[in-house]
C-alpha positions, 0 to 999 in steps of 0.5 A: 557373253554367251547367247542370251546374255547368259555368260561362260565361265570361259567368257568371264575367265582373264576379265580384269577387275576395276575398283569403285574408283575405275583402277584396276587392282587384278584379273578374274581368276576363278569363281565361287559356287555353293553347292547347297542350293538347286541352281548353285549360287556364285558366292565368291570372286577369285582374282589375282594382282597385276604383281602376279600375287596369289588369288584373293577370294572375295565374296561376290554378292558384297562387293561385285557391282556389275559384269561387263564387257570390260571386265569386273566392276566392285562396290568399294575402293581397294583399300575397303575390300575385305578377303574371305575364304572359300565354305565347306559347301563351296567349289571353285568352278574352274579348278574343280569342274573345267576339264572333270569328268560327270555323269550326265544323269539322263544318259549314264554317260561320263563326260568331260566338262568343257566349259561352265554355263551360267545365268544372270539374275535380276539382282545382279547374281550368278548362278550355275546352270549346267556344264558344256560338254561339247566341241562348242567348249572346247573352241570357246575356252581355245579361242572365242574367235574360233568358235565363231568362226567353226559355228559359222561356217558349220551353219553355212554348210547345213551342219549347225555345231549345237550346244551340248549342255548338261543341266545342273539338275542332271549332273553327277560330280565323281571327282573323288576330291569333292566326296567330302564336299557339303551338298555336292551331291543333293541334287541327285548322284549316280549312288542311286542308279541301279548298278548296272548303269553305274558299271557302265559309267565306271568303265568310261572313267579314267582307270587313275579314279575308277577305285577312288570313285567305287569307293564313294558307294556302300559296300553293298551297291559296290559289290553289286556295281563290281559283279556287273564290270567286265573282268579287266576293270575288276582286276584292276579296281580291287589292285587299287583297293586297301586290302580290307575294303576288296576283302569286304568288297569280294564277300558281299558278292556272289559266291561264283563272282566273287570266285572269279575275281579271287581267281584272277588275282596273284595268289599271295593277294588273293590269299590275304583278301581270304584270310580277311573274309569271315568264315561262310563266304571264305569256305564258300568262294574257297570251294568254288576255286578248284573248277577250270574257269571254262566250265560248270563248276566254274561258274556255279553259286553254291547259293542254292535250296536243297532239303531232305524229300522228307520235308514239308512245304511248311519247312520250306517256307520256314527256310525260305523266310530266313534267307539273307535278303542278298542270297541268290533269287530262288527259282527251284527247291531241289530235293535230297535223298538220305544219302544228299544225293540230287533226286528231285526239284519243285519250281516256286509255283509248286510251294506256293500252291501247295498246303504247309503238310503236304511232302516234297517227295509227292511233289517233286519232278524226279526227271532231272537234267544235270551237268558235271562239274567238269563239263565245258561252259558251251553245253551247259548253256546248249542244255539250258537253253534245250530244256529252257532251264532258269537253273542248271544243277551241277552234281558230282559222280555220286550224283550229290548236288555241288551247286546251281548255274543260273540263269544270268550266267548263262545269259553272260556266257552267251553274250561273251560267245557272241562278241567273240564270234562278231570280233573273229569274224571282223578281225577286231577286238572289243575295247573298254570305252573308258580307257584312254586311247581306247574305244572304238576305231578311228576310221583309218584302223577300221577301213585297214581292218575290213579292207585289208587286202587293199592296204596289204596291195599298196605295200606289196606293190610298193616293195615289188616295185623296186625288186621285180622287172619292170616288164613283169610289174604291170601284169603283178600289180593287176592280178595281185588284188586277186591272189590277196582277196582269195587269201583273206576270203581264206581266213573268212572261211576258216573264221567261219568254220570256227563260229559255226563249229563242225556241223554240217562242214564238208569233207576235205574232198569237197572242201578242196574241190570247192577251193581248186574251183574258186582259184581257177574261177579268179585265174579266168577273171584275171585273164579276162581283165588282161585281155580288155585291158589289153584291147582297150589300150591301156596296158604297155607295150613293155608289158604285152611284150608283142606276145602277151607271154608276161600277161600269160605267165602272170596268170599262171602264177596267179592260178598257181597260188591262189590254189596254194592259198585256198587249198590251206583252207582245210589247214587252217581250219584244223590248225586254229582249232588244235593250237592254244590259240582260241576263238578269241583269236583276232584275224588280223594276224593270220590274214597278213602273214597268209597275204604275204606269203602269197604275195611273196609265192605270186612274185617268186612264181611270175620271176621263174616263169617268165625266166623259164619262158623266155619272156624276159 
């Protein structure tokens, strides 16, 4: 039983079951809970024979007399015990809840149930308090031993292991099998979380029920929910998705989201999901999707209020009561010329203190800021941000008004700029945390990434160690670390240069000077560490060689390459910026093949200059 006498499911699982007469006739199987009440009532008892017959489910509060220790005790003989079947409001609580995923409430956090805690009552009944979600479950259902054991010496080390219980109340079931189940979600449901929280939550489901799940919500809240998922998992969700439930789905969005996932899908799917739309939100997404994603015309919303400067603020509000109550916030109305062209724009304080008579075109600001279609996503940002703009306006050649980038947008693509300069800087990608075998890195993957050189010097040397003469290896090994950092510091520096963009860069000459100055710095440091070594004895007398000509060529080889090395900086630099591969670059990569070629220059150099010396 568990603390408290308050038992597991875990704990009751395997019991054996005694008639009134003392013989066993099976052991527990499952239990029954119905879902109708506040704390779910145990309603049922599945067990199965000892000739390993299919479960009988019998009803608990009739026939269960007493829990014990040893198992199960009923009221009547075998021979009285009458079978029931499980109600529409009833779950069984291992086949349905052991090893699911839920919503814990309180965190918008999925997680997986390890076990099931229950309470006793005073008249001998069952109830469901919450689900175990921790490592505590996992050890109780492998082992109740083992568990005791972990818990113990946790305890004895200052670490106590805590329970980690969701309580009923705080619970979710978004098992997509249970959607149809009576009162399984009268308690509460993710349904009514904003949104963005429930994005969150479907990005840490299983991708197997992620659209299952989706589909549970109203075509509103889903459309709400599916603006908010990161472009993958919507890729993914509307792939799952019945083709008249995506189609519905898309036009509920806003125009510019919903034109960004059409885009991304293949164009026989994303013709048909258009073909299903009604006529205003198909022309609209349509318009939207001749615009290269990276730039303003591929992320404006067509939703926007423009009207004749002509108008008055009268109109405006007439125009503004029969919004649908989806259309995009309204922060400006923008002012048209007799010819559509953009001339003007009021802000929402404009219309709300002026008379219903007055004219927009005395009220108007007439000294716009605008962006071209074609002008990349970065400048409408810098120029939202400049002006502190809510709304940027994008108008063609003719200055005629194409649509609106808003606020949130630019919000999103600063966000998404900033991940992606924190992923560049650190070598790593972001991963969606929901997606098995994702999230984030194991310490190991993490201590290889940021110290990569480390892990690149045990594998060098491991190789160079069969390949290189021996009296050259202890001086390769010593000054090795150095040629890999200035590689790697190499690619730190060619990141940042990406990150920062151009200003205030160096030119190549003091770029190069810079590097020559940090290379032969290193070489000094290398030989400062080959004379102390030296001195104090701890280097071979195979490797000073009487002369310490090793040592000396060593160095020269090191200085050599680490000017190599570092004088690709400028290189490097020019090269990731005029080739298709982006900011989103990881570093990863290029760090291991700068680090091998310059292992491979420093073992090649310090062989040839031995040889030419005479040092070996």
């Amino acid at each position: 039983m568990g603390r408290g006498g308050m038992p597991y499911l875990s704990e009751i699982l395997g019991r054996p079951v005694f008639d009134s007469e003392g013989e066993k006739i099976g052991t527990v199987d499952d239990l029954g809970a119905s879902l109708a009440e506040v704390f779910p009532r145990v309603t049922s008892l599945a067990f199965g024979g000892a000739s390993k017959r299919p479960s009988f489910m019998v009803s608990w509060r009739k026939y269960v007399a007493s829990i014990t220790d040893a198992g199960i005790n009923l009221n009547v003989r075998q021979a009285d015990v009458r079978f029931s079947y499980l109600q529409p409001e009833e779950i069984l609580l291992g086949r349905n809840l052991m090893n699911k995923q839920i919503v814990d409430m309180r965190s918008a956090k999925v997680a997986r149930v390890t076990d099931i805690k229950l309470s006793g009552t005073s008249d001998g009944q069952l109830r469901l308090l919450g689900a175990e979600v921790g490592i505590r479950g996992r050890l109780r259902t492998t082992s109740p031993t083992l568990e005791h054991l972990v818990v113990r010496a946790a305890d004895a080390l200052g670490r106590p292991v805590a329970e980690r219980v969701v309580p009923w109340s705080y619970m979710d079931l978004i098992d997509p099998t249970l959607s149809n189940v009576k009162g399984a979600r009268a308690h509460g449901s993710f349904e009514d979380m904003h949104p963005a929280d429930i994005a969150d939550v479907i990005e840490q489901l299983d991708p197997k029920i992620r659209a299952q799940v989706l589909r549970q919500l109203d075509t509103e809240s889903a459309a709400e929910t599916m603006s908010e998922l990161p472009d993958d998992i919507q890729s993914e969700v509307i792939a799952e998705l019945p083709e008249r439930e995506a189609s519905d789905m898309i036009a509920e969005m806003d125009p510019d989201d919903a034109a960004d996932i059409i885009g991304e899908l293949p164009f026989d799917r994303a013709e048909k999901l258009l073909n299903l739309m009604d006529a205003p939100e198909e022309k609209a997404i349509r318009a939207l999707l001749g615009y290269s994603k990276n730039t303003a015309g591929g992320i404006m919303t067509s939703e926007f209020v423009a009207m004749p400067q002509t108008s008055t603020i009268g109109a405006v509000r007439r125009r503004l009561r029969g919004l649908d109550p989806d259309f995009e916030p309204v922060y400006y109305i923008y002012t048209l010329d007799e010819n559509r062209r953009l001339v003007g724009v009021l802000s929402m304080r404009d219309v709300v203190v002026a008379d219903d008579t007055d004219l927009l075109r005395d009220l108007s600001f007439n000294d716009l800021i605008t962006v071209a279609p074609e002008d990349d996503q970065a400048h409408v940002t810098e120029e939202m941000t400049k002006y502190g703009l809510v709304d940027m306006p994008v108008v063609d050649a003719d200055g005629r008004l194409l649509g609106i980038v808003s606020v949130d947008d630019a919000l999103d693509l600063i966000e998404e700029g900033h991940e992606r300069d924190i992923e560049l800087a650190s070598g790593t990608r972001s991963e969606s945390a929901g997606s098995p075998g994702k999230g984030k890195a194991s310490h190991l993957q993490w201590f290889f990434r940021r110290e990569l050189w480390f892990a690149m010097w045990a594998v060098v040397l491991a190789v160079a160690a069969r390949a290189l003469p021996g009296a050259v290896l202890p001086a390769f090994a010593m000054l090795l670390p150095i040629v890999l950092l200035v590689a790697d510091d190499v690619i730190s520096f060619a990141s940042g240069h990406l990150i920062d963009g151009d200003e205030d860069v160096p030119g190549l000459g003091a770029l190069l000077a810079r590097d020559f100055a940090v290379g032969l710095l290193m070489g000094l440091a290398g030989w400062a560490i080959v004379s102390l070594m030296a001195v104090a004895g701890v280097t071979s007398a195979s490797c000073l060689s009487g002369t310490g000509a090793v040592e000396a060529v060593a160095i020269a080889a090191m200085v050599t390459v680490t000017l190599l090395v570092t004088g690709s900086a400028p290189m490097t630099r020019v090269i990731a910026r005029r080739s298709s591969l982006d900011r989103s670059t990881p570093g990863t990569l290029a760090s291991v093949v700068i680090m091998v070629v310059g292992a491979a220059a420093f073992a090649l150099l310090s062989v040839g200059f031995a040889s030419a010396m005479g040092a070996l």
